[in-house]
Structure formats: C-alpha cells, structure tokens
C-alpha positions in Angstrom: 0.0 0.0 0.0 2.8 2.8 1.3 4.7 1.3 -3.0 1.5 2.7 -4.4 1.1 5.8 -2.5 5.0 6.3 -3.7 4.0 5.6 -6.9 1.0 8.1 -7.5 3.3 11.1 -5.4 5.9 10.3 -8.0 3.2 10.6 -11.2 1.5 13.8 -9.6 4.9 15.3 -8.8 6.1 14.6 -12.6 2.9 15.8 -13.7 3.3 18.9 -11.8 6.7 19.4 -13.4 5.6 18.9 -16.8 2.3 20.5 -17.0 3.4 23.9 -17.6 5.7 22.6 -20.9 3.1 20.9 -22.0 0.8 23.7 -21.7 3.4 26.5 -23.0 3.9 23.9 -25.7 -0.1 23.4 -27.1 -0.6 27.1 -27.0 2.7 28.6 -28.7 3.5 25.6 -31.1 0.5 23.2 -31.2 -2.2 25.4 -31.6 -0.9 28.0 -33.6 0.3 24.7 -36.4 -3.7 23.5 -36.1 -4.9 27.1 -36.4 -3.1 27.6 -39.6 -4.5 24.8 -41.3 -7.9 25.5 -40.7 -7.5 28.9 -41.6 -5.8 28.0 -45.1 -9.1 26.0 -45.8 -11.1 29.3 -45.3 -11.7 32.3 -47.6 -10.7 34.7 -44.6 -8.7 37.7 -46.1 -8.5 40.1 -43.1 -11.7 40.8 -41.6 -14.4 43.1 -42.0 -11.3 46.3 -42.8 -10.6 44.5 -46.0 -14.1 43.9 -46.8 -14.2 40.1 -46.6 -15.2 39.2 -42.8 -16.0 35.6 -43.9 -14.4 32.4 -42.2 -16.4 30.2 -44.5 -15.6 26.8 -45.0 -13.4 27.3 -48.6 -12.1 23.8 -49.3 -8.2 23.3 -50.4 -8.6 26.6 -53.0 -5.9 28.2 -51.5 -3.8 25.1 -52.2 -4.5 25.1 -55.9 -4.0 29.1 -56.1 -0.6 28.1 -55.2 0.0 25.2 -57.3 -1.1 27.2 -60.4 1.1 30.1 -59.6 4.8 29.7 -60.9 6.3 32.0 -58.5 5.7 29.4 -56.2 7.7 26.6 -58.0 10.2 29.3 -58.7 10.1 29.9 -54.6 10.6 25.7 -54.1 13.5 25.3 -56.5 15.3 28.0 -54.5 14.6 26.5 -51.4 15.7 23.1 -52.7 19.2 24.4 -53.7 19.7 26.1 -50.7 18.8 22.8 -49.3 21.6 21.0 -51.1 23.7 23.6 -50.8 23.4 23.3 -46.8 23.3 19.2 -46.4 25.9 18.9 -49.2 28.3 21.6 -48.8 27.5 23.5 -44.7 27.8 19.7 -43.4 30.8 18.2 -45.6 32.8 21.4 -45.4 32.0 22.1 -41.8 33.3 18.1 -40.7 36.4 18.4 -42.6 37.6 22.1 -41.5 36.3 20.5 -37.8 38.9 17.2 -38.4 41.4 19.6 -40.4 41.5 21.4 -36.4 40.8 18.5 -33.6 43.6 16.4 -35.4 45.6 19.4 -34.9 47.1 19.4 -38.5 47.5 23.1 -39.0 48.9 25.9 -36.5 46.6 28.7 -34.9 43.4 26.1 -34.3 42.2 28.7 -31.7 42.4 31.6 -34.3 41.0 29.5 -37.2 38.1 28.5 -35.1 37.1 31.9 -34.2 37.4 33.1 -37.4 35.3 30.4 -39.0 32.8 30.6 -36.4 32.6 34.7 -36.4 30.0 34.7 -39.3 27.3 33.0 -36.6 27.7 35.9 -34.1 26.8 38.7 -36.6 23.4 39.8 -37.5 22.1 38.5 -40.7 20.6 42.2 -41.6 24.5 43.3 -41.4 26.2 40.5 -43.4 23.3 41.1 -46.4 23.6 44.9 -46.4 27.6 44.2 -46.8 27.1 41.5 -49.7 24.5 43.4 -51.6 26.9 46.0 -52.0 30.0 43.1 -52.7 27.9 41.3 -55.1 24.3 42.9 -56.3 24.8 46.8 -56.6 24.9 48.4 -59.2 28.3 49.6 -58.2 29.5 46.6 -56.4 33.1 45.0 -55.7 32.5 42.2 -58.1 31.7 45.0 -61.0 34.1 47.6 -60.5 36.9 44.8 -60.6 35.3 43.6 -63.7 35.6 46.7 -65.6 39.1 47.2 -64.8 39.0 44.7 -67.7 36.1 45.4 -69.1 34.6 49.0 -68.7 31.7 48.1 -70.7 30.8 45.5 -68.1 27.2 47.1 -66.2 26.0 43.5 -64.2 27.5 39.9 -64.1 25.8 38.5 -61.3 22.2 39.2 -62.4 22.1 36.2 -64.5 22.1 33.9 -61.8 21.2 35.6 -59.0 21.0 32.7 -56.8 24.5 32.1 -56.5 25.5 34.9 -54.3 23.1 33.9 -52.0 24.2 30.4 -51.9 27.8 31.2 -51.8 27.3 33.4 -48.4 25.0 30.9 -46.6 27.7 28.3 -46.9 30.4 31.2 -45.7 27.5 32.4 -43.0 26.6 28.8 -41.3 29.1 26.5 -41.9 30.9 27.4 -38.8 28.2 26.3 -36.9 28.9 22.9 -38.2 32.2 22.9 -37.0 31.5 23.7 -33.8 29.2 20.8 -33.5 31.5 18.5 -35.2 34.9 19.8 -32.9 32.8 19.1 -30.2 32.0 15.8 -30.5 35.6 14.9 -32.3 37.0 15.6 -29.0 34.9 13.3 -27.3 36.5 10.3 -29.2 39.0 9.0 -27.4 42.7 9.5 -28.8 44.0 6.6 -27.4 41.9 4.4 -30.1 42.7 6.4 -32.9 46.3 6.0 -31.9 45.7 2.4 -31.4 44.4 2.0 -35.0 47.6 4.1 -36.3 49.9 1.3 -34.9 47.6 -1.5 -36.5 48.8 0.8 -39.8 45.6 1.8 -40.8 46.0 5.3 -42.4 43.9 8.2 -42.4 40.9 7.1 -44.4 40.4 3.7 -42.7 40.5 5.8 -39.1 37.9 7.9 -41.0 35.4 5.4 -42.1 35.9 2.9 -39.4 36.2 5.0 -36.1 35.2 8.8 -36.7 32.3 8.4 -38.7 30.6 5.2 -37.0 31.2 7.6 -34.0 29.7 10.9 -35.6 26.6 8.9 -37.4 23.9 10.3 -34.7 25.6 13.7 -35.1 25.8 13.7 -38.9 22.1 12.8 -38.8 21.2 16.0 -36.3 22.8 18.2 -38.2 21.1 17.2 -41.5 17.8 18.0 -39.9 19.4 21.0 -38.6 20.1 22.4 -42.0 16.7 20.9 -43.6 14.4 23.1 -41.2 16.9 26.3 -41.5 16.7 26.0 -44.8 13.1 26.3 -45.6 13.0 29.2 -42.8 15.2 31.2 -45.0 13.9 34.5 -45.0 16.5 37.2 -43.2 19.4 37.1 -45.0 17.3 37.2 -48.7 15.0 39.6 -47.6 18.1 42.3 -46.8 20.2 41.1 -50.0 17.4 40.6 -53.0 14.5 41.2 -51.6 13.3 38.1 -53.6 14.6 39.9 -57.0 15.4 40.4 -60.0 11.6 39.1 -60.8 11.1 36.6 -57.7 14.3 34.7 -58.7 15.9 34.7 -55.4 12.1 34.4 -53.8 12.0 31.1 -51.5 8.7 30.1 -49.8 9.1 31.9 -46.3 9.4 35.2 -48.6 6.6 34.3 -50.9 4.4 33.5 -47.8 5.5 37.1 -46.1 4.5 38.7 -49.7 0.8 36.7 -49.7 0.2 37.8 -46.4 1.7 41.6 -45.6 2.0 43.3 -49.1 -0.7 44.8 -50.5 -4.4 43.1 -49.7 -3.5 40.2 -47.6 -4.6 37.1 -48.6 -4.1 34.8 -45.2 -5.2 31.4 -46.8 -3.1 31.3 -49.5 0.0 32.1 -46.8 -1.7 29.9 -44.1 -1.5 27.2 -47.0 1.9 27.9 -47.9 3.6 27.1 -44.8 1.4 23.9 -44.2 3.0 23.3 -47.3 6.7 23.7 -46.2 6.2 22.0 -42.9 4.9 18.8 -45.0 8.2 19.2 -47.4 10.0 19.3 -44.0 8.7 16.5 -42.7 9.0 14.5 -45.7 12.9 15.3 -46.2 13.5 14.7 -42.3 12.3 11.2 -43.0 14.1 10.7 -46.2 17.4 11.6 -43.9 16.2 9.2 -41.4 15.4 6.2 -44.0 18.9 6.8 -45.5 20.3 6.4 -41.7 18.8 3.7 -41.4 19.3 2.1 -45.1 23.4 2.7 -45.0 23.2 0.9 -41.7 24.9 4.4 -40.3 26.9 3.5 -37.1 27.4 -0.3 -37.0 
C-alpha cells in the first residue's frame, strides 16, 4: 500500500513538473500549427477592414491558387538548392575544417576556429547589407573589378542571382557545423585512434571505421538541422534581394511574407503555404532518417 502511494506522489509530482511545458507547448507551437491549417481551408482575407469578414468553410482553393502560380515553383526550387547547398556543402565542409582542427594538422586552431565561427555571431541584416553591396549593386566589388577589364561591363551576377546567396549561406553557417562537429571529435578517445595508427591503418580507414561510425547520430542532427533552416530562410534574402530580380531569389518563407503583408493580404493562401513547407519538412527529415537507417549508419 505505502509502494503505491509512492507511486502516485511520483506521477502527480512529474505531472506537476511537466504540465506547464506541456501547456506553454499546445498554446505557442501546437495550436498556432492547427490554427493555420484550418485557416488555409477558409476564404478569410482580413476581416471586415478588407471587406471580406468571412471564415467560410473554402475547401483546399488556396492550395491550388498556389500550385497554379509559378512563383511558387520558382520559390521551391530556391529552397531546394539552398537545401543541397546546406546538407551537401554546410555539413561536408563544416566536418572536414572541424577534423582539419581536432587532429591538430595546421597551426593557430584557436584563431581558425574563431574566425570560422565569427560569421554566426553577426546579424544577418548586417552580413546582407555588406554582400548586396559586394555582389548585387549596381556599383559593387565584383563590378568595379570587372571593368578594370572590361569598362563596358554594367551586371555579371544578375544572370544567376541565386549564387550569391548560396555562396554566403555556406560562408555564413558553416561554422556552426564545426562547432558541432569539434565538439564531438574531442569526445573520441585519442587513445583508439592511436591504437588503430599502430595497427597501420591510415587516415581514411580511421575515418570510415572510427570517426564516422562515432559521428553517425551527429551527422544525422545536423542534416535536420540544416533541412528546417533551410526552408525558414527568409532574413538574410529579404536584406540582399529582396526576392529579385523578378522573384528569382524568392523562396517560400518570402513568398508567404509577400501573400500575407504586401498589399491586400490574402491569409489562406499564406496559411497554405507554410502547411505546405512543414509537410516538405517533414518529408525530407524522413528521407534523412530512411537513408540512416538504409546505409546501416553507425554499425
């Protein structure tokens, strides 16, 4: 009888303890997701101000508003290479500058890790006013070297203006990656990479048999990490391109702001396009978990 009482203190006191997460949860993340769905299956455009009070029952409208509309596709593409650009390039790079430092192969690791970690700690607003004006202004860096050679030359980077962007989100966040990755490098014991040196395996058997069996869970985390960041992209573009030249730098969070705070807002259609990127999310985080799971990561 006194194992029982014990046992329902302990479930009231955890209860106690997680009540207030729970509830902080449902109202600032659960019910805000649930909200926006309904509303993106409504014809609700702002309330009575805007002339359209309705919250009538619409049906999946908004969803094939933004199917038909090729900004949108235009929007997912972007989001999709900055995708690759951060699972295949932010990750890759970020693991072997993080090994190029732990293994202690170059001189200065406490400089080099600032350095490469410095991008993280300043505000995206002030890193995309400085590379509009290296790479996007009419008068940038990139130009006025260019007509050095070429004084006829007026825009280069305008043809794909995409690339900027990608290039400084790999400088921006991949130090964020190393971090992670010098972090858990030092938590390997030396003693059995050393061990594995005098077996004479070399640098790519400690690699693939010790490091990255011992990184697997790690190298999963941060390919989720830099899934979600990716499709929240939105700062960094919004200071440098402001979606332009013609929505070619758009990506869905900025196509979503547009829908629903410039000009007459239409709140279905932007309710509907971020059920849509949380369902893209969700479907690459399991892709990234089926391939853990398919390569056998770890064993």
């Amino acid at each position: 009888m006194k194992e029982m009482s014990n046992t329902w203190e302990e479930r009231i006191a955890y209860l106690i303890l997680v009540l207030p997460a729970v509830v902080i949860y449902y109202f600032v993340m659960a019910f805000p997701t649930v909200f926006s769905v309904i509303l993106s299956l409504t014809g609700y455009r702002g309330g009575a101000v805007f002339g359209n009070p309705s919250m009538a029952f619409a049906g999946f409208k908004s969803y094939a508003a933004i199917f038909r509309d090729p900004y949108f596709y235009m929007a997912l593409k972007n989001n999709f290479l900055i995708v690759v650009v951060s699972v295949f390039g932010q990750i890759p790079l970020g693991f072997i500058l993080a090994y190029i430092l732990s293994r202690g192969l170059i001189r200065g690791t406490d400089f080099f890790q600032t350095m490469i970690y410095l991008p993280n700690v300043i505000s995206s607003v002030v890193i995309g006013i400085l590379f509009n004006n290296f790479f996007l202004s009419s008068n940038s860096v990139i130009i006025e070297v260019q007509r050095i050679f070429n004084p006829n030359v007026t825009s280069s980077i305008n043809e794909n203006p995409m690339f900027p962007v990608l290039i400084v989100m790999l400088w921006m966040y991949t130090g964020m990656y190393v971090i992670i990755f010098l972090a858990n490098l030092q938590k390997i014991d030396v003693a059995v990479i050393e061990a594995t040196k005098i077996d004479g395996a070399n640098e790519w058997q400690t690699l693939r048999y010790i490091i990255f069996p011992a990184l697997s869970g790690i190298i999963v985390t941060s390919a989720i990490l830099a899934i979600s960041g990716s499709l929240k992209s939105f700062d960094l573009i919004y200071v440098m391109t402001q979606g332009g030249p013609a929505h070619r730098t758009s990506v869905l969070s900025l196509y979503m702001y547009e829908k629903a705070f410039r000009g007459a807002p239409n709140y279905p259609v932007a309710n509907a396009i971020s059920t849509v990127m949380v369902i893209i999310s969700f479907i690459l985080i399991g892709v990234t978990k089926a391939v853990e799971k398919r390569f056998a990561v770890g064993e």
